[in-house]
C-alpha positions as CSV (number, residue, x, y, z in Angstrom):
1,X,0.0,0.0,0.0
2,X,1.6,3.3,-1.1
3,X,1.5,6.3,1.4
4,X,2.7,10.0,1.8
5,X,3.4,9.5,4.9
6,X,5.1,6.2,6.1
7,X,5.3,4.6,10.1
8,X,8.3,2.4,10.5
9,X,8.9,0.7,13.8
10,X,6.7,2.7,15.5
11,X,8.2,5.7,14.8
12,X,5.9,9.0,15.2
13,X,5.4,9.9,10.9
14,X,7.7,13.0,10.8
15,X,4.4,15.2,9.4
16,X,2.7,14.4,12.4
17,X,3.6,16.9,15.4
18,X,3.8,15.3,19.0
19,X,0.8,17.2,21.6
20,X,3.1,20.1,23.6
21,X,6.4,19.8,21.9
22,X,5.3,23.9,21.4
23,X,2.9,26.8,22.6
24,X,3.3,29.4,21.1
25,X,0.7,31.3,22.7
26,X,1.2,33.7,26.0
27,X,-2.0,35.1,27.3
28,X,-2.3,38.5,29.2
29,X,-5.4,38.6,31.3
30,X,-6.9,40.5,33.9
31,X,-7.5,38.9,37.5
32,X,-9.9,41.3,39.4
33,X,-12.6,43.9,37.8
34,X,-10.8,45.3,35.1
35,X,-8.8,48.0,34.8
36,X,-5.6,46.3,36.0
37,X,-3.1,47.6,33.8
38,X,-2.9,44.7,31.2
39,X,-2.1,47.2,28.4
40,X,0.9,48.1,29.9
41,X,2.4,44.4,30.4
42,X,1.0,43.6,26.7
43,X,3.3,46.3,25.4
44,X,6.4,45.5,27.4
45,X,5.9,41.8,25.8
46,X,4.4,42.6,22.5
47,X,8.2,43.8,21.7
48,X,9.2,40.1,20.5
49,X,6.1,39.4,19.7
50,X,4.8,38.6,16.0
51,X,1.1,38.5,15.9
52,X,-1.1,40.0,18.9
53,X,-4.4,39.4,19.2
54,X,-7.9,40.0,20.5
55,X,-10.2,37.0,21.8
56,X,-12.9,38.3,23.1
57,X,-15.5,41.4,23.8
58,X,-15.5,44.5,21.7
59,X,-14.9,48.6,22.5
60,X,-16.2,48.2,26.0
61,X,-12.5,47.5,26.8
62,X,-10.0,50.3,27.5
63,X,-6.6,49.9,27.0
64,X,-3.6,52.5,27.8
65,X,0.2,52.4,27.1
66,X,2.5,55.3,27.6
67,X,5.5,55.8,25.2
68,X,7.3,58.3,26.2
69,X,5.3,61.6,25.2
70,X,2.7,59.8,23.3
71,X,0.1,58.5,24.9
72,X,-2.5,55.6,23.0
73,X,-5.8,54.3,24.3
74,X,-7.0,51.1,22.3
75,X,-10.4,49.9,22.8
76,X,-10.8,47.5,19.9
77,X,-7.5,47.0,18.7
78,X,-4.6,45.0,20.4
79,X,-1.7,47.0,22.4
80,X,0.8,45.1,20.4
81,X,0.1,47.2,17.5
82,X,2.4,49.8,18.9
83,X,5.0,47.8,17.6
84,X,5.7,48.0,13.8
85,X,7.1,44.3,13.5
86,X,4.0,43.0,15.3
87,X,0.2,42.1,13.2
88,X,-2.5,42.3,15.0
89,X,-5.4,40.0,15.0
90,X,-9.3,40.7,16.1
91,X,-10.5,37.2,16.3
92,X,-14.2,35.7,15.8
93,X,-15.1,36.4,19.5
94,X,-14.9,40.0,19.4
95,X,-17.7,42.3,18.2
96,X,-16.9,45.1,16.5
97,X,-18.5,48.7,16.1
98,X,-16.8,49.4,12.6
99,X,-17.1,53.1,12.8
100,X,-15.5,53.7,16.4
101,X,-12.8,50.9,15.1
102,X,-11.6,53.3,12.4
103,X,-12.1,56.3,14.6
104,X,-9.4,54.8,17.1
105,X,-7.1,53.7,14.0
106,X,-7.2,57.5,13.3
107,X,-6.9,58.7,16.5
108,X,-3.9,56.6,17.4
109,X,-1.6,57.7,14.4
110,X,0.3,54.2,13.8
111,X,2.1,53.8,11.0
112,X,0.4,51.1,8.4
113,X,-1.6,49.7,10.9
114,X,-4.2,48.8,8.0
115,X,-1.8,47.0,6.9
116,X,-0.7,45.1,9.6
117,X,-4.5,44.7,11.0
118,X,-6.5,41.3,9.9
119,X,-9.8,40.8,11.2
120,X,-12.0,37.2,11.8
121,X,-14.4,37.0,8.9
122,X,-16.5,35.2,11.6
123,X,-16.9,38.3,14.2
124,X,-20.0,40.0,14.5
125,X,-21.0,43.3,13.7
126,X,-22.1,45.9,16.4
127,X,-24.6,48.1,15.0
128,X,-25.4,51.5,16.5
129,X,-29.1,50.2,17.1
130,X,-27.6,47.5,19.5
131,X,-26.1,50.7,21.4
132,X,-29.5,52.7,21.8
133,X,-31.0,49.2,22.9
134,X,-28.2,49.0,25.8
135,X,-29.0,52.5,26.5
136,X,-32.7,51.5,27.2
137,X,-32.2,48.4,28.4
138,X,-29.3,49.3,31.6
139,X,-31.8,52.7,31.9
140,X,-34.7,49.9,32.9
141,X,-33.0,48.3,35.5
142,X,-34.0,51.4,37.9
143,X,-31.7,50.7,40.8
144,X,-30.0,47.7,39.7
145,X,-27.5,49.1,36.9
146,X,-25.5,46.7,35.8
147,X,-22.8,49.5,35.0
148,X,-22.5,49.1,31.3
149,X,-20.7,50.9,28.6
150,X,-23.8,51.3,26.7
151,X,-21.6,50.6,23.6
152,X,-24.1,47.6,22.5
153,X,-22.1,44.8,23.5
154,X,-24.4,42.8,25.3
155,X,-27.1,43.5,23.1
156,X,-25.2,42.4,19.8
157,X,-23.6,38.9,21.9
158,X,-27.3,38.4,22.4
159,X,-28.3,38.7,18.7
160,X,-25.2,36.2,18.4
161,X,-26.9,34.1,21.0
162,X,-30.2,34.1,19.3
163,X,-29.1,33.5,16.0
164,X,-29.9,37.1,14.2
165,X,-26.6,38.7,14.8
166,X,-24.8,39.8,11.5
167,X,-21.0,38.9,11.1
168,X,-17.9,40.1,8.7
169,X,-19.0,37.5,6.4
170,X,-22.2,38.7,5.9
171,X,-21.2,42.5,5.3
172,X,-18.4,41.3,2.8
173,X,-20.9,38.9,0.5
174,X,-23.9,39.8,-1.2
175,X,-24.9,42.9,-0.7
176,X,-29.0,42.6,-0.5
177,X,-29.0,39.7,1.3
178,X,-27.2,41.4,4.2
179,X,-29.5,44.4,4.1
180,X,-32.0,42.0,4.0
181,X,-30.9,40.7,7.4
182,X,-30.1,43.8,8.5
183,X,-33.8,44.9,8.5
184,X,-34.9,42.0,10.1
185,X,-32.9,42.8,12.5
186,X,-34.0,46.4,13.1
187,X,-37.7,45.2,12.9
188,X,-36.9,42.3,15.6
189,X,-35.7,45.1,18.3
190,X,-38.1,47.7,17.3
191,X,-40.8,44.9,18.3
192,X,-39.5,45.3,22.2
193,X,-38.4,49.1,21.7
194,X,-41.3,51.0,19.7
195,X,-39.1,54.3,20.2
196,X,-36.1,53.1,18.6
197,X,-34.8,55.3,15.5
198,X,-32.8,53.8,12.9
199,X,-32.2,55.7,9.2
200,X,-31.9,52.3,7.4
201,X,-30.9,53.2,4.6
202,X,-28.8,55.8,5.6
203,X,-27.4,53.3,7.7
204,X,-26.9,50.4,4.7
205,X,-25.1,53.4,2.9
206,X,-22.4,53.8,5.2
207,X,-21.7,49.8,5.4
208,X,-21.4,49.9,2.1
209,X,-18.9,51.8,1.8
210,X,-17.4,50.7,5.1
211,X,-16.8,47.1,3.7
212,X,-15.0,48.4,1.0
213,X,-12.3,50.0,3.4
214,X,-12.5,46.9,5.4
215,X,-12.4,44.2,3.2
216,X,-8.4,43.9,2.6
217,X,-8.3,42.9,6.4
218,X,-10.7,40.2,6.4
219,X,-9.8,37.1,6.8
220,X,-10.8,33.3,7.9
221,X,-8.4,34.0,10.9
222,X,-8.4,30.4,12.1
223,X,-6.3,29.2,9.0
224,X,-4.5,32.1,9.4
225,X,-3.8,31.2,13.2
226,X,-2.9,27.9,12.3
227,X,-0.5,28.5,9.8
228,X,1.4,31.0,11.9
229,X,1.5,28.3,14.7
230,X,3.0,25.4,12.6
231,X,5.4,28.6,11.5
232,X,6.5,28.8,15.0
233,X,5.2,32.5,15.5
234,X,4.9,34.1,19.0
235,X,1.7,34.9,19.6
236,X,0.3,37.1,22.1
237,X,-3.2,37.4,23.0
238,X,-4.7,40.3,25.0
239,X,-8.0,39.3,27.0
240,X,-10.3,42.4,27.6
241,X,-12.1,42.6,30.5
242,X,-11.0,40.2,33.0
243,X,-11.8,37.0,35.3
244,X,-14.5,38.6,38.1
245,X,-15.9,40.2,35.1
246,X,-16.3,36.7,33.0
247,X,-19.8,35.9,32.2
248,X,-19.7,32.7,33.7
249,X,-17.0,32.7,36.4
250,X,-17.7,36.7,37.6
251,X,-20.0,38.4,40.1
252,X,-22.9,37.9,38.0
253,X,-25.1,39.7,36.6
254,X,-22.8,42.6,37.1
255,X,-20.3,41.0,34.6
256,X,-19.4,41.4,30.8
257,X,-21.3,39.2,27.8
258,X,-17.9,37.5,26.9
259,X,-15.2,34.9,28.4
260,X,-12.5,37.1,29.6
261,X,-10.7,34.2,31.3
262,X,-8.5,31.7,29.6
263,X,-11.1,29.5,28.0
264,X,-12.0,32.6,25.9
265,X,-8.9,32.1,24.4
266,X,-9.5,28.9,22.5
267,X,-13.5,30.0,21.5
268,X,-12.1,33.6,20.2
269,X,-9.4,32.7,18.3
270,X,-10.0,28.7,16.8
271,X,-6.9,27.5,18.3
272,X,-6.5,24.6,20.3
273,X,-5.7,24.5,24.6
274,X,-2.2,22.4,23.8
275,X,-0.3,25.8,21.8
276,X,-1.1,28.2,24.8
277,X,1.9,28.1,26.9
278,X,2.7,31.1,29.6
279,X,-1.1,32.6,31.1
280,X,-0.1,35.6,32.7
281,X,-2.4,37.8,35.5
282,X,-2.3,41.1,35.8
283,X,-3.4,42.4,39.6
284,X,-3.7,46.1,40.8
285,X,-1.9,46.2,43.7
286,X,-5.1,47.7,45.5
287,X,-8.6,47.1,43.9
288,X,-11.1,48.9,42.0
289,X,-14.3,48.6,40.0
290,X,-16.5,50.4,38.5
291,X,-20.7,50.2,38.6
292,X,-23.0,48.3,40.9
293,X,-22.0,45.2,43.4
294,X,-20.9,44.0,46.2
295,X,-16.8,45.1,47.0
296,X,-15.9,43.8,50.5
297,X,-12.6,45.7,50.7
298,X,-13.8,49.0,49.7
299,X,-12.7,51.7,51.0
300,X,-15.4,54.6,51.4
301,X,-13.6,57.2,53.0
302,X,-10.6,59.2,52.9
303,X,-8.4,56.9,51.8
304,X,-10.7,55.6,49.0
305,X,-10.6,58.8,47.7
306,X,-6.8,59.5,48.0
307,X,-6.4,56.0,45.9
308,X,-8.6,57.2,43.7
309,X,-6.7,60.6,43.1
310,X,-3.3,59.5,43.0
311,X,-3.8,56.3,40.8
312,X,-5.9,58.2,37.8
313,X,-8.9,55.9,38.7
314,X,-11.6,57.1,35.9
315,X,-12.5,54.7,32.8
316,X,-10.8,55.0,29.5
317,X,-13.4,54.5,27.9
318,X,-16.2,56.4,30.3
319,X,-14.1,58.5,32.3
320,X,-16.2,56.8,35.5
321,X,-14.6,56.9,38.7
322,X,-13.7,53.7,40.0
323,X,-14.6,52.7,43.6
324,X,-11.0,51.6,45.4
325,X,-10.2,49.3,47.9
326,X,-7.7,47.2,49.6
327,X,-6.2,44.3,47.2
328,X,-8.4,41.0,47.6
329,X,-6.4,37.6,47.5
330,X,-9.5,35.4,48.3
331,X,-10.4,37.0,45.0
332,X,-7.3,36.1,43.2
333,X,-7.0,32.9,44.5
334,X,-10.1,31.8,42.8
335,X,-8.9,33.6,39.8
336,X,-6.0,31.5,39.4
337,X,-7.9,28.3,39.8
338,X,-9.3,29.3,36.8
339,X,-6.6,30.6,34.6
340,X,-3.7,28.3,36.6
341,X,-1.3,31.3,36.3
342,X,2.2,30.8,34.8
343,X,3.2,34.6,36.8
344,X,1.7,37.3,37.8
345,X,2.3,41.5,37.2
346,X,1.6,43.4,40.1
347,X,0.5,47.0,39.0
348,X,0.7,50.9,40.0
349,X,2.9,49.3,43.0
350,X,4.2,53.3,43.5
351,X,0.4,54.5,44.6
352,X,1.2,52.9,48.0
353,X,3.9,54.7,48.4
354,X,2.6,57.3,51.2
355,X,0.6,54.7,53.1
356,X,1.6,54.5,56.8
357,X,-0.2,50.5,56.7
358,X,-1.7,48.8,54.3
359,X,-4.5,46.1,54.7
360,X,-4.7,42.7,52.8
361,X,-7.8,40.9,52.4
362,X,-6.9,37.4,52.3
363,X,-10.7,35.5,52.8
364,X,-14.2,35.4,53.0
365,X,-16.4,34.8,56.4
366,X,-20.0,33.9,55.6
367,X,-22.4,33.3,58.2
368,X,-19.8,32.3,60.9
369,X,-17.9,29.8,57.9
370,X,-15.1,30.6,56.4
371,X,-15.1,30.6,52.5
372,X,-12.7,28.4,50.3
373,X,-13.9,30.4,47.1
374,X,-15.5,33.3,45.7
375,X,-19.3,33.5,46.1
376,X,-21.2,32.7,43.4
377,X,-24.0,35.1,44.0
378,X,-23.7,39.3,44.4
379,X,-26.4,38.7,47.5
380,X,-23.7,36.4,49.6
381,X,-20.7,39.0,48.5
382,X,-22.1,42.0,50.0
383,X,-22.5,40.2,53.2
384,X,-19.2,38.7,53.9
385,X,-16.8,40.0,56.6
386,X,-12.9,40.1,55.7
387,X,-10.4,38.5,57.1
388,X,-7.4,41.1,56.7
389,X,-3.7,41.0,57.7
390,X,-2.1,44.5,58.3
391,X,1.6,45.2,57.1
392,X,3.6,48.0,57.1
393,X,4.0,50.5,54.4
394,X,7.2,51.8,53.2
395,X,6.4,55.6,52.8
396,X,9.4,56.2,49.9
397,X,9.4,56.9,46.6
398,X,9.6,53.7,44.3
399,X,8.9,54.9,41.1
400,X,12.9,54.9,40.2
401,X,13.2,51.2,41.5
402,X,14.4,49.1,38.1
403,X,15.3,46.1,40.1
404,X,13.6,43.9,43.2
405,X,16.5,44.7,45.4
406,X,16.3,48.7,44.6
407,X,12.9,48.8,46.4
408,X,12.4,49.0,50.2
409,X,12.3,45.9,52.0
410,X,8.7,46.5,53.4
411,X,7.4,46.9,49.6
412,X,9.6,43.5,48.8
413,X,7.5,42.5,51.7
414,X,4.1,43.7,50.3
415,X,4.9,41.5,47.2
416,X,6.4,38.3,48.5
417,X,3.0,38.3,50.6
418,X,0.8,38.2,47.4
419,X,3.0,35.3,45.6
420,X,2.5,33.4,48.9
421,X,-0.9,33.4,49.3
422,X,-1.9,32.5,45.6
423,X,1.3,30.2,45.3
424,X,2.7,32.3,41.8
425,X,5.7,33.9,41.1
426,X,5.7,37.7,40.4
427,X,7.4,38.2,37.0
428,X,6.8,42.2,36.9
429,X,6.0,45.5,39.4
430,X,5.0,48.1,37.9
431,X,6.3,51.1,39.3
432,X,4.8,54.1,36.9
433,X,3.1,55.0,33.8
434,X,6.0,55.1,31.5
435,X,6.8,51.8,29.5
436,X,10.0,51.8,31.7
437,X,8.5,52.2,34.8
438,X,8.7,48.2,35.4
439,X,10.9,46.0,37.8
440,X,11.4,42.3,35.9
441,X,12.2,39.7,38.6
């Protein structure tokens, strides 16, 4: 019998790779409520880097990275792109607002990044109908916001959900079938919403012309993904959002419509669990969130507010201010059960630097018990009592530190505590906005 590819005593056919002889893939993620600083440690590795990408969610996210003078906030596009060597990749999970992507192409200023940009033929399409529906729908929830962006990105992974969502593919084939689908989809929401205003035609007009611009990028980005796997690429992907935000594992409801821990990795992109190698967590080294929920370490005081102040807490992408509170390991100990972390960056270390003490939450009491996890439910979070340890702060200035021996011994302290606790190494500490402004251990 002839064959391609022959087996001879047993030998593994040289075609035929062996399960984990590479990953290729490191994953940057977020381990509390957001906002941890993951853009920051996704430039710093997007350097050697030659494909970043996006798995998951859409312009809800808010990304900033310092260079120097310039200053770039991404929303939909990976922070990799800062780097001229590096593609970057929106996969099939995300959902994309087409005009606010180009606005923040423009707005950013980086050189052929059209070129260097491919996007997932299978990712939906966020309409501006799906915003005004978020609007109305968060506005109905009286005194139980959920705290969303109103950007329509629940409302258009629901019309994924249900099946009348409208994707890349549909916007790059024939042209009256999608506005055929399009206005089925206007006349499904307008059904609930009798008030809602859409131009369609105005609006068909602009995605014509849209897909035009568009259409070099597109791709079928799990072939693509593939290939630059078995090319032995680095690949960096960027989660959005992050872990207590993850529509299944978070505080829900007061979560995001998307996977924005590990497993989003695999259903965003098309590639397989064996080719991601390094997950990395990102943790503030206090916490903050924004919107409704419970927040057992929050501070609501003084202090709160002198977090707030010195660390820039406001949204990037709705200038909210965040509520701030003492770091929560309970919290990131059932993130890493999740995301089994290879290492961890601890962020905005230098905002500590004037405390006298500094509380550490380190678990839950419910009812008398002691927790071995994170509630499942925002009803039992708001009720539990903290169990905190108290160290010492180190009241100088850290933000010249470059090396783990260069920083006082109670901030070494500070750290070694948090890689105790959750049982991972700290790989970075950031020490200040600038893209040097990072200790590597």
């Amino acid at each position: 019998m002839a064959s391609d590819t022959a087996v001879t005593n047993g030998a593994v056919p040289s075609k035929i790779k062996r399960v984990g002889e590479q990953r290729p893939v490191t994953v940057v993620l977020g381990t509390q409520w957001g906002d941890e600083g993951k853009g920051k440690v996704v430039d710093m590795l997007g350097a050697d880097m030659d494909l970043c990408c996006r798995c998951q969610g859409g312009n809800n996210a808010g990304h900033s990275v310092h260079v120097q003078d310039a200053h770039y906030a991404f929303h939909l596009l990976p922070s990799g792109v800062v780097y001229q060597n590096c593609k970057a990749v929106i996969g099939n999970g995300v959902v994309i607002h087409l005009p606010d992507l180009f606005k923040e192409i423009e707005k950013n200023k980086l050189e052929n990044l059209e070129d260097r940009l491919i996007i997932s033929d299978r990712a939906h399409l966020v309409f501006d109908l799906h915003q005004q529906v978020d609007g109305r729908q968060e506005s109905g929830r009286g005194q139980k916001l959920i705290g969303t962006t109103k950007k329509g990105i629940g409302p258009t992974y629901s019309s994924k959900a249900t099946r009348n969502g409208l994707r890349i593919s549909d916007l790059m084939g024939d042209y009256e079938v999608f506005s055929e689908k399009f206005k089925n989809l206007v006349n499904h929401y307008q059904r609930y919403f009798s008030d809602l205003v859409v131009d369609v035609d105005e609006e068909l007009a602009s995605y014509k012309l849209l897909r035009e611009r568009i259409r070099p990028m597109v791709t079928d980005t799990v072939s693509f993904l593939h290939q630059a796997i078995t090319d032995n690429k680095c690949i960096l992907v960027e989660c959005a959002q992050s872990t207590i935000l993850d529509i299944d594992f978070g505080l829900y409801p007061y979560v995001t419509s998307s996977n924005c821990s590990v497993g989003g990795v695999c259903t965003g992109l098309g590639i397989p669990p064996h080719v991601i190698g390094n997950v990395y967590g990102v943790v503030k080294a206090y916490l903050t969130r924004v919107g409704s929920g419970g927040f057992p370490t929050e501070l609501k005081n003084d202090l709160g507010e002198l977090l707030r102040s010195r660390g820039g807490e406001y949204g990037v992408t709705t200038g909210r201010p965040r509520r701030c509170g003492w770091l929560d390991l309970a919290m990131l100990k059932y993130s890493n059960m999740i995301n089994g972390f290879s290492g961890l960056a601890i962020t905005k270390l230098d905002i500590l630097d004037i405390l006298e003490e500094i509380k550490v939450g380190v678990a839950y009491i419910l009812h008398g018990k002691k927790l071995n996890t994170f509630p499942a439910s925002d009803e039992d979070l708001q009720q539990v009592e903290v169990e905190y340890i108290t160290l010492p702060g180190w009241k100088e200035n850290t933000e010249n530190a470059r090396q783990f021996s260069d920083l006082p011994l109670k901030a070494q302290q500070y750290v070694r505590t948090i890689e105790a606790h959750i049982g991972v190494p700290v790989r970075w500490i950031g020490v200040g906005k600038d893209r040097d402004s990072i200790i590597t251990l």
